[in-house]
C-alpha positions as CSV (number, residue, x, y, z in Angstrom):
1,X,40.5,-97.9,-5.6
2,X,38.0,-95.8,-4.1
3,X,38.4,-96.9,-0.6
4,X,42.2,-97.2,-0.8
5,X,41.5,-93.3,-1.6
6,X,39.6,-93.2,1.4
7,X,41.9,-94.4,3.2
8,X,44.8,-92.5,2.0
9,X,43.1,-89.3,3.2
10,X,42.2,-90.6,6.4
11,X,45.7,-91.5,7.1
12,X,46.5,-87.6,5.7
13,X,44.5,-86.0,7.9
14,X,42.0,-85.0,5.5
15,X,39.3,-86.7,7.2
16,X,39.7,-84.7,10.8
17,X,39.7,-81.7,8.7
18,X,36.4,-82.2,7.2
19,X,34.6,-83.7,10.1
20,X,36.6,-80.1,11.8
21,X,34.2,-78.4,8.9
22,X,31.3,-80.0,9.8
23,X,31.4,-79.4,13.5
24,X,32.2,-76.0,12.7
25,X,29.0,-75.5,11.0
26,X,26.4,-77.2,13.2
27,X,28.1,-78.8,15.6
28,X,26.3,-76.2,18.3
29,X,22.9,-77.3,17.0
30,X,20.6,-79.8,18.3
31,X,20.6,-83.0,16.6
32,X,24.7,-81.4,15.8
33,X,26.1,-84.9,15.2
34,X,23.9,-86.0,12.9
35,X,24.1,-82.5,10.7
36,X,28.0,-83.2,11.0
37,X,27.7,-86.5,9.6
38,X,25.5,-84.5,7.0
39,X,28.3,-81.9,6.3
40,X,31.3,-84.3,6.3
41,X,29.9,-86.8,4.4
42,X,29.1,-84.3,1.0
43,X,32.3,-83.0,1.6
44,X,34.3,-85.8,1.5
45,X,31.6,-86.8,-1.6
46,X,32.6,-84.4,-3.4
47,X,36.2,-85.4,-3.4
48,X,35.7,-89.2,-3.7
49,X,32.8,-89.8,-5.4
50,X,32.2,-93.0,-3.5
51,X,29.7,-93.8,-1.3
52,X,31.8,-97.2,-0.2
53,X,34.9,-94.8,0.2
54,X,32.9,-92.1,2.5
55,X,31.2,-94.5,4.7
56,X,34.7,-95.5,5.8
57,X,36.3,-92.7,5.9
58,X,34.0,-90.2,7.8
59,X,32.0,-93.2,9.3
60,X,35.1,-93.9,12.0
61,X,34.4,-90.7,13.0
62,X,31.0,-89.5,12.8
63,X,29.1,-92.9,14.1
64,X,31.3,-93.3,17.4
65,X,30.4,-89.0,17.8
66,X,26.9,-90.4,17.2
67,X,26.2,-92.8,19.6
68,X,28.2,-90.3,22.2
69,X,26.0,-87.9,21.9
70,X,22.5,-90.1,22.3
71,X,22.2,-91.6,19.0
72,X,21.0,-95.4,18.8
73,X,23.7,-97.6,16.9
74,X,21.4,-98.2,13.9
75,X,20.5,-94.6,13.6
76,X,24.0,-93.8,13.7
77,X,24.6,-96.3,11.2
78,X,21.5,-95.7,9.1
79,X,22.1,-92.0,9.3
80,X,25.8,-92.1,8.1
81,X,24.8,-94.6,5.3
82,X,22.6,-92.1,3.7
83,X,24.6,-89.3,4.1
84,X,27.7,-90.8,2.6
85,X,24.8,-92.4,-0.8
86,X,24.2,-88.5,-0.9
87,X,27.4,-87.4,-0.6
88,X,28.3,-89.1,-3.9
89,X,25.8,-86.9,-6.1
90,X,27.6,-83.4,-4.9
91,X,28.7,-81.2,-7.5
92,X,31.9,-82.5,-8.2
93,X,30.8,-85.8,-9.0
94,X,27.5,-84.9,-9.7
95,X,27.7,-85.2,-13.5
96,X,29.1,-88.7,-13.1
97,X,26.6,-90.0,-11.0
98,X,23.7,-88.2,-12.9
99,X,24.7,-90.2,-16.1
100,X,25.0,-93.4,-14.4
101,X,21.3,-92.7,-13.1
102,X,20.1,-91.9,-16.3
């Protein structure tokens, strides 16, 4: 369900938005991809509260703007990975995925 969610928002729009966030916030900084994968990833975490369902929804985005900008594929891919597994414990979800820890 998660990733049909994921999908669903990507198909909205919501994704462009929050990748729009994240390049809004560092996308002038060095290493600017990666922090936008960062930024877009807990956002969208904090909606979904997926790691599966963030991966592919801000991973279309943020690993082709990645691998653009310099970025090895794997880095790309290892970087996005762990931002979307963090993304999951933002606050909205964060109780949720504290239990489950626990």
């Amino acid at each position: 369900m998660f990733v049909l969610f994921g999908a669903f928002l990507l198909s909205c729009g919501a994704g462009e938005v929050i990748i729009a966030l994240g390049r809004a916030a560092a996308g002038r900084f060095r290493g600017g991809p990666g922090f936008v994968a960062v930024i877009s990833s807990g956002l969208m975490g904090s909606i979904s509260g997926s790691a599966i369902a963030n991966t592919a929804t801000t991973g279309v985005i943020t690993i082709p703007l990645m691998k653009r900008n310099g970025f090895s594929a794997r880095f790309a891919a290892g970087g996005e990975t762990a931002a979307s597994t963090g993304g999951q414990l933002m606050p909205a979800t964060m109780g949720a995925g504290a239990c489950a820890m626990a």
